[in-house]
C-alpha positions in Angstrom: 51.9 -100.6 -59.3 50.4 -104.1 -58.9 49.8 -106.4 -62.0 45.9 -106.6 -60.5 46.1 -102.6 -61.1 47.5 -102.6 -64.3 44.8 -104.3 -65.6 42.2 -102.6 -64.2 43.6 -99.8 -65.7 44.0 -101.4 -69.3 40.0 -102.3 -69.1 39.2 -98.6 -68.1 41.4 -97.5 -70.8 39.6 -100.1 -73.8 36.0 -98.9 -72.7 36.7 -95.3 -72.9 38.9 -95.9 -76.2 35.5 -98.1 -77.2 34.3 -97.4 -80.5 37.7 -95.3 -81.2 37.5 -95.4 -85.7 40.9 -95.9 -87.2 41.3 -95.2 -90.9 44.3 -97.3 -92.8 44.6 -100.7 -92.9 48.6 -102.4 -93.1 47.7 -105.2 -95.0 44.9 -107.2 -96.1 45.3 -111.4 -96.4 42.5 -113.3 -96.9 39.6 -113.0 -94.7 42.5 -111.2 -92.5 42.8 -107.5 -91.9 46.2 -105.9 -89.9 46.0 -102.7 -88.7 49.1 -100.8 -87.0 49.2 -97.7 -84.5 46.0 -98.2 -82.1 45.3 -98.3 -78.7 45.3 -101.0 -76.1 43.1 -103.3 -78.0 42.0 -106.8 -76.2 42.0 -110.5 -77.5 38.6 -111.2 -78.9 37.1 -107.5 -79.3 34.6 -107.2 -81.7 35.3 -104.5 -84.4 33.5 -103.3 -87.2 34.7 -103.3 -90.3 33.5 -100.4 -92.9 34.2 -100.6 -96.6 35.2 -97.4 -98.9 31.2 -97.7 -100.2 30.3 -97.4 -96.2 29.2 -100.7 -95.7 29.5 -102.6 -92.8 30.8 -105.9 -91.7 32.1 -107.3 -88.5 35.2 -108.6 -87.1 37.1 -110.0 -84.4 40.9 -109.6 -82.7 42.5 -112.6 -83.6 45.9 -111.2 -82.2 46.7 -108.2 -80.8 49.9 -106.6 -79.5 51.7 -103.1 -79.0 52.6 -103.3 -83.0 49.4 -104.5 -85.0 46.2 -105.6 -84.5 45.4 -108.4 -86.7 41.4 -108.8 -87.3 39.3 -111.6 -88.9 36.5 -110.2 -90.9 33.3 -112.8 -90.9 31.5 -111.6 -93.9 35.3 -111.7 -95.6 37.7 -109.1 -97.3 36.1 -108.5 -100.8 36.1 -104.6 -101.7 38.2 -103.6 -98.5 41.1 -101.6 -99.7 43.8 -100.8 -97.7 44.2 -97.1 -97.9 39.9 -96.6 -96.8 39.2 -99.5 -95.1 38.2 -98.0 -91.5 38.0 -100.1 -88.5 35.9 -99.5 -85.1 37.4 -101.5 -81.9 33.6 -102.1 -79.7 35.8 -102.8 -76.5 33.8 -105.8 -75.7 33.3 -109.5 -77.1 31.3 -111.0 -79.9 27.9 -111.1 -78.3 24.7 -112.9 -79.7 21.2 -111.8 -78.6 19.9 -114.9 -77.7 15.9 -116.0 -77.2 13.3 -119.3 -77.3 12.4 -117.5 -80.4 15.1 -118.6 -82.5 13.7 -122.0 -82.1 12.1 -122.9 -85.8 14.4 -120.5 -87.3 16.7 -120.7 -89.9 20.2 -118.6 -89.6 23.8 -118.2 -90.8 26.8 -118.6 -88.8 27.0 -116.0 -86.9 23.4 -116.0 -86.0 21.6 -113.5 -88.2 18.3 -114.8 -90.0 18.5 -116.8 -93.0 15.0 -117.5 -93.7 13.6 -114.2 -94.7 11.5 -113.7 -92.0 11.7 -110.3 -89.1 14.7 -110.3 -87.0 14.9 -111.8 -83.5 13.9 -109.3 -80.7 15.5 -109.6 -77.6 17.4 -108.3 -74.5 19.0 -111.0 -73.7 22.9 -110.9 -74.9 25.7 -113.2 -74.2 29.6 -113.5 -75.3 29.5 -116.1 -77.7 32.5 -117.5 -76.6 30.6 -119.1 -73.0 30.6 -118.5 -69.5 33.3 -120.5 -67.4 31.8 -123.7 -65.9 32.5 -124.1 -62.3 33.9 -127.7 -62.3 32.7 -128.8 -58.9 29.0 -127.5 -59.9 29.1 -130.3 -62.9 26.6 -133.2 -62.6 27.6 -136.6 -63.3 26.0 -137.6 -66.9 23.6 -140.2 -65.9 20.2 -140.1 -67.5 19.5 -142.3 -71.4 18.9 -140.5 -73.9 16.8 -142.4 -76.4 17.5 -141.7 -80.0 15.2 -144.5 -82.0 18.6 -146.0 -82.9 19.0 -149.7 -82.0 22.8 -150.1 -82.4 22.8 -146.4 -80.7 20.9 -147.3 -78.0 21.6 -150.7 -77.3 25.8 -150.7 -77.7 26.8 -147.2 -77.8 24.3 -145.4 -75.3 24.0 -141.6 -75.4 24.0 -140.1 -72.1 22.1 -136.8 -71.1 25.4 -134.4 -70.7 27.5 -136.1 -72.7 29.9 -135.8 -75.8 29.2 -138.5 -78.1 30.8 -138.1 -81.6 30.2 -139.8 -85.2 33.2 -140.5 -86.7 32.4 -140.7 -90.6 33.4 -140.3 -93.9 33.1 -138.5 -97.2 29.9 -140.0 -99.5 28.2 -141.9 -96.1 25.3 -141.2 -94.7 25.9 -139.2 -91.7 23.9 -136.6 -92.5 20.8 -138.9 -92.8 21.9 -139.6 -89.7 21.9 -136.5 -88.0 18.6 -135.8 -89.3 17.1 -138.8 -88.0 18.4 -138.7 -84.4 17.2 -134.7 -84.3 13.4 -135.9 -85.4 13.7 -138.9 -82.4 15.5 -138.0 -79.7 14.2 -138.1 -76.6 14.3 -137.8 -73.0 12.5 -140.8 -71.0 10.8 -139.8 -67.8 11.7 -136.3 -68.1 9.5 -133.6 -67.6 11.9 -131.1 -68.9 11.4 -129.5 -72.3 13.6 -131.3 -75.4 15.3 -129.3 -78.0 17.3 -129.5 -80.8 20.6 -126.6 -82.0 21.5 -128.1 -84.9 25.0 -126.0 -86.6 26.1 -126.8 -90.1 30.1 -125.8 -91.7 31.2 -125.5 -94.6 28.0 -127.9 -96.3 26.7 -127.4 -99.6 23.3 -125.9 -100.4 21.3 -128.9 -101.3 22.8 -130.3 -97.8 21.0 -127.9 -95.9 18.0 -127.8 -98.2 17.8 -131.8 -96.9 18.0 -130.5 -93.4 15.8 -127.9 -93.4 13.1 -129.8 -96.0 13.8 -132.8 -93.9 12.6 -131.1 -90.3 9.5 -129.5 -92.0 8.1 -132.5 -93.4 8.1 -134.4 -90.4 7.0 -130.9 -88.1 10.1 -130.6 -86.2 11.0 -127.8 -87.2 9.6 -125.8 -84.7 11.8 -127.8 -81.8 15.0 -127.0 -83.8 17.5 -124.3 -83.9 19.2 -124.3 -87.5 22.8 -122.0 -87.9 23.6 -122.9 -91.3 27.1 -121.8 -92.7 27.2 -122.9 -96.1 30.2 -123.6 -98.7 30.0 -120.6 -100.3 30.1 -118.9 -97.3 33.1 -117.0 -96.3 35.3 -119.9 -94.1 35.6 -117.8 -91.1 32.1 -118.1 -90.3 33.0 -121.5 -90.0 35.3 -120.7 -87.2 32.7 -118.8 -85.7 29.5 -120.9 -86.2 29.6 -123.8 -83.2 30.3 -121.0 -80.7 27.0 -119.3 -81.5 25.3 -122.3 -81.8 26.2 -123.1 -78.3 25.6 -119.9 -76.8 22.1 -120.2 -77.9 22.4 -123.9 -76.6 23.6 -122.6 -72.9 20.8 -120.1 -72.7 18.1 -122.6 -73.3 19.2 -125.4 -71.2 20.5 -122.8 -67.9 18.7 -120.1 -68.4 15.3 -121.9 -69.3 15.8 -125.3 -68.1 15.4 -127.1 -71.0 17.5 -130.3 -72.5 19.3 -129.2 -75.6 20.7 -131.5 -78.0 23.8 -130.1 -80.1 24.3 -131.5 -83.4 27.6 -130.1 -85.3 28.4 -131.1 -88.9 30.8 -131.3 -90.0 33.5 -130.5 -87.5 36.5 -131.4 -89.7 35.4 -128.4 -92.1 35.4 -126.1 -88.5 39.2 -127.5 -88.0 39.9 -127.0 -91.8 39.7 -123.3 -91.3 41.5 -123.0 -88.5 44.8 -124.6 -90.3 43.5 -122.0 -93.2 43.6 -119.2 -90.9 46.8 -120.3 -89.1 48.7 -120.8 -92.7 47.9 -116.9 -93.4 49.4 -115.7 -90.3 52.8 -117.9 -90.7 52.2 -119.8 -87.7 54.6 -123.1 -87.3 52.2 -126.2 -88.3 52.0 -128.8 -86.6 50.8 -132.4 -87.7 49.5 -132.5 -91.3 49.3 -128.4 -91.4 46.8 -128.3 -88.1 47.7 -125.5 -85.8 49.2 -127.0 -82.5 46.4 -125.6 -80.2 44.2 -127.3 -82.4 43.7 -129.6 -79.2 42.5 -126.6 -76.8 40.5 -125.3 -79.4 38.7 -128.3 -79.7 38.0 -128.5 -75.7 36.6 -125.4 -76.1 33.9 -126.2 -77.7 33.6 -129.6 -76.5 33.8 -128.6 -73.0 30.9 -126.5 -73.4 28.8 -129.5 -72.4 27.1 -131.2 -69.5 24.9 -130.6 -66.4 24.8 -128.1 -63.8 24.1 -129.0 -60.2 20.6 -127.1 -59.0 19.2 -126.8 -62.8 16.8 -128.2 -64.6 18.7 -127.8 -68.1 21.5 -130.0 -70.0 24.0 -129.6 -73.3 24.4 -133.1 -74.5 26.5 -132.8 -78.1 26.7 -135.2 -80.9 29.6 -133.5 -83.4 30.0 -135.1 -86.6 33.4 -135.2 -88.3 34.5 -136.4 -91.6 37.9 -139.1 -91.6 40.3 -137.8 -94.5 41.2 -141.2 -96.7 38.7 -143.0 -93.5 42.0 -142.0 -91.8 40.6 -142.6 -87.7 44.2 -141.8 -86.5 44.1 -138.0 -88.6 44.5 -135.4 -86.3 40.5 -134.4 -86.5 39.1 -137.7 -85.1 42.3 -138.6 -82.6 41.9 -135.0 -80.8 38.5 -135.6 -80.9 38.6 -138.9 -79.6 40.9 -137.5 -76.2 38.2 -134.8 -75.5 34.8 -137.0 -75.8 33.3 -139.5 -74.0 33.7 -142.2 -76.8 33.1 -142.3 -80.6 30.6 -143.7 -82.7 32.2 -145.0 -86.0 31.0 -145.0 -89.3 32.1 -148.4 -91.8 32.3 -147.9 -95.6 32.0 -151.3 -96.6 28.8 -151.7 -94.0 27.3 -148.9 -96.6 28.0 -151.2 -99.8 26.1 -153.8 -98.3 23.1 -151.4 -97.9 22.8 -151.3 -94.1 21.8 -148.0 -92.6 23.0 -146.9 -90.1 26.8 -148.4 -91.3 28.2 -148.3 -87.9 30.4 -150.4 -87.0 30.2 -151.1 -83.1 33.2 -153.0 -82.3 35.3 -149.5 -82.4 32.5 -148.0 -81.4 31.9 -147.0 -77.2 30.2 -144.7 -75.0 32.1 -144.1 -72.1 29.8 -143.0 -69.4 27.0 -146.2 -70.8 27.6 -147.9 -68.0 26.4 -144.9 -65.5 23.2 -144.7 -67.8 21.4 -147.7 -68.5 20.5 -150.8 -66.0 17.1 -151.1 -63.6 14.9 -147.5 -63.5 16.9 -146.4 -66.4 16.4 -148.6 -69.5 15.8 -152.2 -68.6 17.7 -155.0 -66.0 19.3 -156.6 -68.6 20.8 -153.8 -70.7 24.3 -153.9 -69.7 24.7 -158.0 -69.9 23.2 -157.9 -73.4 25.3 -155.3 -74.4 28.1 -156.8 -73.3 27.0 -160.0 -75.1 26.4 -159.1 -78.0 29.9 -157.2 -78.1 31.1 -160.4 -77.4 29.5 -162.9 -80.2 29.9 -160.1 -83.0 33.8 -160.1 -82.2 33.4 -163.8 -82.5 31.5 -163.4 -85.8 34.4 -161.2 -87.4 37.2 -163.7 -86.2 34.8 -166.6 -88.0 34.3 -164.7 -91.4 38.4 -164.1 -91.4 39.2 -167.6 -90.8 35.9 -168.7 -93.7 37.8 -166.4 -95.9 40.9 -168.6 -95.9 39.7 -172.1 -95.8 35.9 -171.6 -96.8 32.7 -172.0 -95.2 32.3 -175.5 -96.0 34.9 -176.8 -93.7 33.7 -174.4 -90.4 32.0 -176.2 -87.8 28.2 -176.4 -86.8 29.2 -173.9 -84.1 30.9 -171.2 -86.2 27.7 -171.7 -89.1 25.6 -170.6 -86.2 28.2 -167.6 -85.2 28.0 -166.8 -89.4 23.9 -166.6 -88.9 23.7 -164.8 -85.7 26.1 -161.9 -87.5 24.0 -161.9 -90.5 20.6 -161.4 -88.5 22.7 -159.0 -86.3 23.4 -156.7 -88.9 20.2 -157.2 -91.5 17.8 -156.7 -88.3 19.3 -155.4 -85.4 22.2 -152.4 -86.9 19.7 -151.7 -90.4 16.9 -150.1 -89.7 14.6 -147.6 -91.9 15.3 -144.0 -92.1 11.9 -143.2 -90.6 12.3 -145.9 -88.4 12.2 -145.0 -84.3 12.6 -147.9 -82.2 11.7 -148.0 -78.3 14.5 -149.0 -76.2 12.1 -152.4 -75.1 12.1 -153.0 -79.2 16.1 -152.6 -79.2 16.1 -155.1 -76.6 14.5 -157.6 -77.7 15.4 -157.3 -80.9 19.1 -157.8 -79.6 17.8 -161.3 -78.3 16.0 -162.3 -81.2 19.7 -162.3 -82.4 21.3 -164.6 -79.7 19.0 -166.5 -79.4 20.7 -167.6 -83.3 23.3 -168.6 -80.7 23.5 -172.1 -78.3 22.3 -170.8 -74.7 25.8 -172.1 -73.6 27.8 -169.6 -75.5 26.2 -166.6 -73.8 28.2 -166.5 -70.9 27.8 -162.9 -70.1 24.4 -162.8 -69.3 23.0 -164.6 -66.6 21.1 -167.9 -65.8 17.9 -165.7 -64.8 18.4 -163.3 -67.8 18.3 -166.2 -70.1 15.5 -168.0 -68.9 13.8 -165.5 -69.1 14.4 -164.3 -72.7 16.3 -166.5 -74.6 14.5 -167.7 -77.3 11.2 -165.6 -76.6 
C-alpha cells in the first residue's frame, strides 16, 4: 500500500476514533499531561481535558507517537490527578468561531469573553493555527500606513502588509506606544474599513486595565479586538494567544475585506514559554535555554502577514518584544530581526531625557519604505528627506562623541550648528505628545524645520529643486 493510502486511512481511522474518552493519565508536569495506550492520535488535536470534579478544560497534542501522547492543557494542570483525569481526543484542530462581532470585545487567550458580556454567536469556525498562503498570490506591500508618528512615519515607514517590529525594553514606554499607534493608525486614500487585533502575553493587570481604559476614553474601542492573556494566567495560553488573535485577524481582512492592524505585546513573554514548555519535555536547548525551532515558530506567526492578490483585505503586524539586559543580539530580537521587514528600536537613555517616543532611528529601518512612500503616496520629497536627515543625525552623534573628549568650546561653527540641528531633531521632530497625531505633511515639514538648522550646502541628498523649495520655509 501507497504512503498517499496510508494516510488516508490514518484520517478515517482519527475521525471515527473522534471523541474516543481515555481514563488514566502517565504523568502530569506542569501545564503538561502524558497519556499512554491510545489510538492513532494527530499533531495538534484538540482534546478535552475532564477533572475528577467533572470539569472541563481543553488541550492540545503537543507530541504524539505510538507510545504516549503528550497534551498541553490551556487552562493548566491544577486538580488533575493522575489516576481520574480523563481525556477526549476531538480528531480535529483548535478551532476559534470567529465574527465582526468580536470587534469592541474584550477576551482571554484563547478567545473566550473576558468582559462579562453574552458569548459570541457564530458559524463561522477556523483552525487557529491559519490557512497556507499561496506564495505566488502575495501582493507586494506598497501602500503607507500612517500612524501619527513623526519619526514613524518620516524614517521608519510602516507599510500596508508588512512586519514592522518595536524592539524595547523592560520600564520603557512601549506600551504607550502601542496604544497610541492603535487610536491613529490609518489608511490614506483607502476606502477599505481599518481595524485594530490587539493580543497581550504574559502582562500584568493594571497593563491591560491601561489598554482597555486607554481605547474607551478616546472611543476606539469599538474598532479593536482585545485577547488579553494576563500574568496570572496559566503560560500556555501565552503560547496559544497570537494564533487566535490572528485567526480573527485573517477572517476580517480575507473574508471581509477589511485592513487589520496586529499589535502583539509582548512577544518575548510568547517565546518565554515556549523554552518553559520545551525545559519540561527534556528537549536539548539551544542558545540561552530557547528551543532550536524557536526560529520556525517565530515565521509562523510572522508569516501570517501581508496581502492577497484579488482582495480587498490586509494583515500588517507591529509585534512588540522586550530586549533582556537591552541585549539587541538575544535570541528574541535577532530571530525576529531575520523574519521582519526591519525593526524599530527603542533607546533607554532617549527615555531619561524625557523624549517620547525614545526611538532611536539610526538602528532603526523599514525595509520595504522605499516601495511606500514618494509622489501619490506621501509626498515628492519623502525619500530625499529621509535619507537626509539619516545622514545629518549620524553626523550629530559623531559630533557629540568627539565634544565629549575635547569639549564644545573648541568645535567649529559648523559642528555647533550639527549640535543644534540634533537638539531641535530630537526636542521637536522624535518628541511628540501622547495624544499627539501628526499628518504626514506635518512630519514633513517638521523634518525641514530641522535642516534648515543646517547650511543649505550640507544637504547633499536632497535636491536643488527640493531645497528651494523648502529649505528654510
Amino acid at each position: 500500500m501507497n504512503t498517499k493510502a496510508h494516510t488516508i486511512l490514518a484520517q478515517t481511522d482519527r475521525r471515527l476514533l473522534a471523541g474516543r474518552e481515555y481514563r488514566g493519565a502517565s504523568r502530569i508536569d506542569g501545564p503538561l499531561v502524558y497519556m499512554r495506550n491510545t489510538h492513532a492520535i494527530g499533531y495538534g488535536e484538540l482534546v478535552e481535558v475532564v477533572a475528577s470534579d467533572g470539569s472541563t478544560r481543553f488541550g492540545q497534542v503537543l507530541d504524539t507517537s505510538d507510545e504516549v501522547v503528550v497534551v498541553q492543557v490551556f487552562e493548566g494542570t491544577d486538580g488533575l490527578s493522575m489516576p481520574n483525569t480523563r481525556m477526549r481526543f476531538m480528531g480535529e484542530p483548535l478551532s476559534l468561531a470567529v465574527s465582526e462581532e468580536m470587534l469592541g470585545r474584550v477576551m482571554n487567550g484563547l478567545g473566550q469573553n473576558r468582559d462579562g458580556s453574552s458569548a459570541i454567536a457564530s458559524s463561522v469556525e477556523r483552525d487557529v493555527n491559519g490557512e497556507p498562503m499561496n506564495p505566488t498570490a502575495r501582493e507586494y506591500p506598497r501602500d503607507f500606513i500612517q500612524t501619527g508618528i513623526s519619526v514613524i512615519d518620516g524614517m521608519t515607514t510602516l507599510i500596508q502588509g508588512q512586519k514592522l517590529p518595536i524592539f524595547s525594553g523592560n520600564g520603557l514606554d512601549h506600551n504607550h506606544l502601542a496604544a497610541q499607534i492603535a487610536r491613529q493608525a490609518k489608511v490614506l486614500g483607502s476606502e477599505s474599513e481599518f481595524c485594530i487585533v490587539f493580543a497581550a502575553m504574559g502582562v500584568k493587570y493594571d497593563v491591560a486595565r491601561f489598554f482597555i481604559d486607554s481605547f474607551e476614553e478616546t472611543g476606539v474601542l469599538d474598532n479593536v479586538a482585545l485577547f488579553l492573556s494576563l500574568a496570572d494566567d496559566p503560560s500556555i495560553e501565552r503560547t496559544i494567544t497570537p494564533k487566535t488573535a490572528l485567526t480573527l485577524a485573517e477572517h476580517l481582512a480575507f473574508d471581509k475585506g477589511k485592513h487589520v492592524l496586529v499589535i502583539m505585546t509582548d512577544m518575548t513573554n510568547y517565546c518565554e514559554s515556549l523554552r518553559e514548555i520545551a525545559t519540561m519535555r527534556g528537549e536539548i536547548p539551544s542558545r540561552k535555554g530557547y528551543p532550536g525551532y524557536l526560529y520556525s515558530n517565530l515565521a509562523e506567526i510572522y508569516e501570517r502577514s501581508g496581502k492577497i492578490s484579488g482582495r480587498a483585505g490586509s494583515i500588517t503586524q507591529l509585534p512588540i518584544l522586550t530586549m533582556p539586559n537591552d541585549d539587541i543580539s538575544h535570541p528574541v530580537p535577532d530571530l525576529t530581526g531575520y523574519i521582519t521587514e526591519g525593526q524599530i528600536v527603542f533607546d533607554r537613555s532617549m527615555q531619561a531625557r524625557g523624549i517620547y517616543p525614545p526611538i532611536n532611528c539610526l538602528p532603526s529601518l523599514s525595509r520595504l519604505m522605499k516601495d511606500g512612500i514618494g509622489e501619490g503616496m506621501t509626498r515628492s520629497d519623502h525619500p530625499h528627506l529621509a535619507n537626509q536627515l539619516f545622514a545629518s543625525y549620524s553626523h550629530v552623534k559623531d559630533v557629540q562623541n568627539l565634544a565629549s573628549v575635547i569639549g564644545e568650546e573648541e568645535l567649529t561653527a559648523l559642528d555647533q550648528q550639527y549640535l543644534e540641528f540634533g537638539a531641535f531633531f530630537e526636542s521637536r521632530f522624535v518628541k511628540q505628545r501622547f495624544d499627539e497625531d501628526r499628518s504626514i505633511d506635518q512630519t514633513l515639514d517638521l523634518a525641514w524645520q530641522a535642516l534648515s538648522k543646517l547650511p543649505a550646502e550640507e544637504l547633499q541628498r536632497l535636491t536643488d529643486e527640493e531645497i528651494a523649495e523648502h529649505y528654510g520655509k
